[in-house]
N, C-alpha and C positions, 0 to 999 in steps of 0.2 A: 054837522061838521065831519065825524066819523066817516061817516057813510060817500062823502063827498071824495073823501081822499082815499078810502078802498075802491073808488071806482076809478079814479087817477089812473093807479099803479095796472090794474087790468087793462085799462085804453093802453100803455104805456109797450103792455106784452104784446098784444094782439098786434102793435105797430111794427116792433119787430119781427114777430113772425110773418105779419104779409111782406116786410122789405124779404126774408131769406128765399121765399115760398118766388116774390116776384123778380130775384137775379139782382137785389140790390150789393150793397157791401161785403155784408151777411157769402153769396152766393159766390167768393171767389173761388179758385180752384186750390181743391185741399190738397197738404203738402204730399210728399212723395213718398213718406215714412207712413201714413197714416193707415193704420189699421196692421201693420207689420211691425212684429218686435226691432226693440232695441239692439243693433249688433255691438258687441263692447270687442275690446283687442285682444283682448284674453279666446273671443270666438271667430278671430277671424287671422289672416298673416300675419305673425309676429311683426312688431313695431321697433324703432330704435329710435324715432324719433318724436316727438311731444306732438299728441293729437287730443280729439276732442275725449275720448274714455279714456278707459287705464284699465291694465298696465302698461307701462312705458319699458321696454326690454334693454338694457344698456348693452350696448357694444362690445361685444368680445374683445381684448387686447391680450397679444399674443408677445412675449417674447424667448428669444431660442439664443442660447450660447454655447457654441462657437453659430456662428453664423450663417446660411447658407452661402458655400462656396468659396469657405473661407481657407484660407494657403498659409502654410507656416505656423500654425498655431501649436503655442506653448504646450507640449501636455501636461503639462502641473494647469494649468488654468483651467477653470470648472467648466461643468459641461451642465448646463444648467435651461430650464425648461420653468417657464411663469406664466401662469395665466390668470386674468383680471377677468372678471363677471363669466367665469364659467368655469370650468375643470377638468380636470386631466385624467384620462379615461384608459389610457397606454403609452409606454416609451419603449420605444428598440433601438438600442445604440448600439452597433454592433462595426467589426471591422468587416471593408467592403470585400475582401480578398477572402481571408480564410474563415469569415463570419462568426467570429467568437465575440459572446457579448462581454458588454459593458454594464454589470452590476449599478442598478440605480434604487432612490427610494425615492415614494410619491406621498408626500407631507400629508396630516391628517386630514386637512382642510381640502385635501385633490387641486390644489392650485400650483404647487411646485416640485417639478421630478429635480435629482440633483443629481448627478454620477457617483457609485461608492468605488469603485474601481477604476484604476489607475489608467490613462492612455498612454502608450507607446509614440517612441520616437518614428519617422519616414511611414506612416499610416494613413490610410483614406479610412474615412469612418462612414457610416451611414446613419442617420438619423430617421425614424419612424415611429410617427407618434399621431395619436386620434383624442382630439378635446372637444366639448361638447359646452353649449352657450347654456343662457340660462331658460331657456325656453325646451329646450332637447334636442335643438342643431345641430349632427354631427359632421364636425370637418376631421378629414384625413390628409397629415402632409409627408411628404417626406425630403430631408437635406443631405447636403453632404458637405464633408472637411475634411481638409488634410493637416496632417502637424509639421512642425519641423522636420526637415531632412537631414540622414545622416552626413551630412557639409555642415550641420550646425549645431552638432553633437558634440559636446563637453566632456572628457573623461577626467580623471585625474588619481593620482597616484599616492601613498603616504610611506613617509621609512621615518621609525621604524614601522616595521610591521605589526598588524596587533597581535598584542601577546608576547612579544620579545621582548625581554630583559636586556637594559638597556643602563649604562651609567648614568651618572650625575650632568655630564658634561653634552648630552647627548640631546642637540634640539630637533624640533620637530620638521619635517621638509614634505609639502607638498607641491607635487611635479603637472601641471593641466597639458596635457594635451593641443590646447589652443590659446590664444594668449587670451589672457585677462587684461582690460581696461577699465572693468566696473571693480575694483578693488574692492571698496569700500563695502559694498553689497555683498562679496564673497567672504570677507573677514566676517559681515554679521552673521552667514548660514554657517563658520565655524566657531562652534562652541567649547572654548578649551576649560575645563577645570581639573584640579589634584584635591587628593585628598590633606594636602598639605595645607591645602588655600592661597598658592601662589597665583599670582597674576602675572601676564607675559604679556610680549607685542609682538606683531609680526613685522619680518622686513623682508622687501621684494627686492630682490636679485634681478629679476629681469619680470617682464608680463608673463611669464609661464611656471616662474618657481617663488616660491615664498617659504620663508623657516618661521618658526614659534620660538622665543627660550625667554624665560622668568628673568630678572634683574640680577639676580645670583643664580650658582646652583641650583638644579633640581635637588628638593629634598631627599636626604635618602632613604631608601625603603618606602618612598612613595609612590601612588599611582595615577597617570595621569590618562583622563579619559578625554575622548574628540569627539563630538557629537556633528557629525557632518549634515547638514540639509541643503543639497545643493541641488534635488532633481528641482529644475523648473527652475533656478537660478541664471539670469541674462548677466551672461561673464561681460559682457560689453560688444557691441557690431553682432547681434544676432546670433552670438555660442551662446547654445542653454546647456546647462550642468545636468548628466544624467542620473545621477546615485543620490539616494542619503545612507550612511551609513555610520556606527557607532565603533571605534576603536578606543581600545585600554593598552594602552603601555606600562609594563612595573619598571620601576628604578630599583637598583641594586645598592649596594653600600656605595658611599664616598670611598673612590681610589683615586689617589693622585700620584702621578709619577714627577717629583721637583729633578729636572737633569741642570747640573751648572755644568755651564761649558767652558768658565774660567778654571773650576779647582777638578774637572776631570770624575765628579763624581755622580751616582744618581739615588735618590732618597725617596722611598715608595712610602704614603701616609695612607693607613685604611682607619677611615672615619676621624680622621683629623689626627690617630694616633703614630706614630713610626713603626714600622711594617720591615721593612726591608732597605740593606743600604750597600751597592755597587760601585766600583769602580767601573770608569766608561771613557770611551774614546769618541769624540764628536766629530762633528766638520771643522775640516782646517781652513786658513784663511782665504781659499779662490771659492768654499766652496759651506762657509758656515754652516749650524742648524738654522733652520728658519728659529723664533725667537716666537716666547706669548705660550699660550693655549693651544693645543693640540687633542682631541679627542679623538681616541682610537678608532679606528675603519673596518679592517677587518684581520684575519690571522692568515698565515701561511706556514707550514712547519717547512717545506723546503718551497724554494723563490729561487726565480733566475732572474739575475739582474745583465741588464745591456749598455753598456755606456754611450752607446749611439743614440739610445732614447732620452737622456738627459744634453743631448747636441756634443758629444765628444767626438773625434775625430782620430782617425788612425795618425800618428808623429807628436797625436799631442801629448806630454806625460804623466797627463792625469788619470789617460785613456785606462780602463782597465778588463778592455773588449767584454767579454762575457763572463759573468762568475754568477756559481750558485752557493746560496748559504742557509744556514736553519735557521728555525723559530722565529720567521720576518712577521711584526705586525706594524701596521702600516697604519702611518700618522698625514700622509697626504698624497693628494694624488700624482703627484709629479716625483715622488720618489722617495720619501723620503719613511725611514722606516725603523724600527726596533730590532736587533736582529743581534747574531750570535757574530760576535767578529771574525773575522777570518786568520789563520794560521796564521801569517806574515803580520797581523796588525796586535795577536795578544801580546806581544812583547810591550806595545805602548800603554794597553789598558791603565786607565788614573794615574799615566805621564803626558801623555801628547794627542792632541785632534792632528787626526788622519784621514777621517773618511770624508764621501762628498755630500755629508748632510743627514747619516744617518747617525742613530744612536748606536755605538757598539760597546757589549757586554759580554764576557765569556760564558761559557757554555751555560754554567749552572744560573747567571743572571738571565739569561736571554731564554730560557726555559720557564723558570718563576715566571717571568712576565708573561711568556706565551698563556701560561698553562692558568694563571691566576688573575690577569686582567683581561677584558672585553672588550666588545663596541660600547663607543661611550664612557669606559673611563676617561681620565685627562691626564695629560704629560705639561708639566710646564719647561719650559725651557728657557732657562736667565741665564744671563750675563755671555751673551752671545751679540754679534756686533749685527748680526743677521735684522732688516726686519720683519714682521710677522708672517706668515703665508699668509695669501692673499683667503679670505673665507670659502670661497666658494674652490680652494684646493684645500677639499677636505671640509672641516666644520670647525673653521676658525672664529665663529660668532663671538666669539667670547674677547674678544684683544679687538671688538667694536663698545667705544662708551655709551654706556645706558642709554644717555639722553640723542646720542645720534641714533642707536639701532633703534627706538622706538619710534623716532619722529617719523613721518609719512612726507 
């Protein structure tokens, strides 16, 4: 039995080797690889896409911001360089004109440049940069941008100035250059605080001017700081904001000048205590004080006044053609001022209003004031039939109620 089926499996070979030997099945034509190695993708054209070996090389993705050929762009917006399945090998951002660079860093990882340094406003830039796949590929590109143009350049202005001592009464005014319609976004780049811990609101005048002032007084002997961040700010219609900048203002003691324009008198409080107390002669009745809150503008030791410029007319008898006087500090802009009375009027001093709206005091009152109160003290002025100056003659904020000047 053994023996029977060792000789089986022998017939069994022999059968096959005469089929190979005779062009049977055995005898087809062998494949095309045979006898020649394996080629894998590692030894042959990088791949990106799924074949029979590996590795399998993933696609470089590339992206660049600001964009090629891109117009207008913000220069506060980053300037920003990413790459996906490979890395970044160099960047040159440089201006296309006078070719000064553009400070950048390239993340540990060589996959993202970022810009450290700042872009300029009405600029052409150039971009030049070399990144490399994951296989050793190197691509070189090069872009270009331009930023906004000086047509859509924001300035803007602040008074006071920083550093100026500054009354209680004295709010803040900043002047743009181009109108503002994005409010909202230019209130949040200004950041107001005191050391007092006052909270204020802004209120718009017009799209170009906006004032700051806290609910009361500025505290006195406090200081209030303006933290500006407005480069890269969209005022609204395409004005970007050029600057940031930080300003301090000190506030000085609480001075108030109380003038009553019924009993002829004026009463100076420093820090809420009595200081000083005047006889005065105000506006008569064609031509009252204006009436409220008044913060001081600016000084004058001698002024010339014109009575054409407040619409006076040669026959009329109020006319008082041209006079000059001392120690004028000016409480608005349309005329109206602190000042030494003049010769023909000290006769009335604390009996009768004569003048056409200013404060008058004799010599030695109208000196104290000059020489002892500032921009941004306050004058109040009661019992005057006048109503208040308009705010915006002069810095009448204050004879606006809380709840109107803060609403928006």
């Amino acid at each position: 039995m053994r023996k029977s089926r060792k000789g089986w499996k022998i017939g069994l070979i022999s059968l096959v080797c005469l089929g190979v030997v005779g062009g049977g099945v055995g005898a087809a034509t062998a494949p095309t690889w045979a006898g020649a190695p394996i080629e894998s993708e590692a030894q042959s054209p990088a791949r990106t896409t799924q074949g029979l070996a590996a590795p399998v090389v993933q696609a470089m993705e590339l992206g660049v911001t600001p964009t090629d050929g891109a117009a207008q762009v913000n220069p506060a917006a980053p300037a920003v360089i990413k790459v996906d399945h490979g890395s970044i090998k160099s960047v040159a951002l440089s201006d296309s004109v006078s070719k000064a660079a553009v400070d950048g860093v390239i993340s540990a990882d060589r996959s993202t440049w970022t810009a450290a340094g700042a872009l300029t406003f009405a600029t052409s830039y150039n971009y030049d940069f070399t990144v490399v796949d994951g296989v050793g590929r190197i691509t070189h590109k090069t872009q270009t941008f331009t930023t906004v143009p000086a047509s859509h350049e924001a300035d803007a202005s602040v008074y006071p100035r920083s550093g100026q001592k500054v009354g209680v009464g004295q709010p803040l005014q900043i002047t743009f250059s181009e109108p503002v319609t994005n409010k909202e976004a230019v209130e949040k780049a200004l950041k107001i605080t005191t050391t007092a811990g006052q909270v204020g609101a802004f209120h718009w005048y017009s799209d170009t001017m906006v004032r700051y002032r806290p609910e009361t007084f500025w505290a006195a002997n406090s200081t209030i700081t303006m933290d500006m961040q407005l480069f890269g700010v969209d005022l609204g219609k395409g004005q970007i904001g050029n600057f940031n900048k930080t300003i301090t203002i000190p506030i000085g003691d609480k001075k108030v000048m109380v003038a009553d324009s019924a009993n002829f008198v004026a009463d100076v409080y420093i820090n809420d205590q009595p200081a000083q107390h005047f006889l005065a002669t105000m506006g008569d009745e064609r031509f009252p004080s204006a009436s409220g809150f008044m913060p001081l503008m600016d000084k004058q030791r001698y002024a010339h006044f014109v009575a054409a410029s407040i619409g006076l007319k040669p026959g009329d008898p109020a006319n008082y053609g041209e006079l000059d006087v001392n120690y004028a500090t000016r409480l608005t802009n349309s005329g109206e001022f602190i000042h030494q009375a003049t010769d023909s009027a000290v006769p009335y001093i604390g009996k009768l209003n004569l003048s056409h709206g200013c404060i008058g005091l004799n010599e030695a009152g109208a000196s104290w004031v000059f020489n002892n109160m500032g921009i941004g003290d306050l004058v109040q002025v009661i019992n005057s039939v006048s109503e208040p100056a308009a705010p915006t003659d002069g810095f009448g904020d204050w004879n606006i109620p809380w709840a109107q000047y803060a609403s928006r």
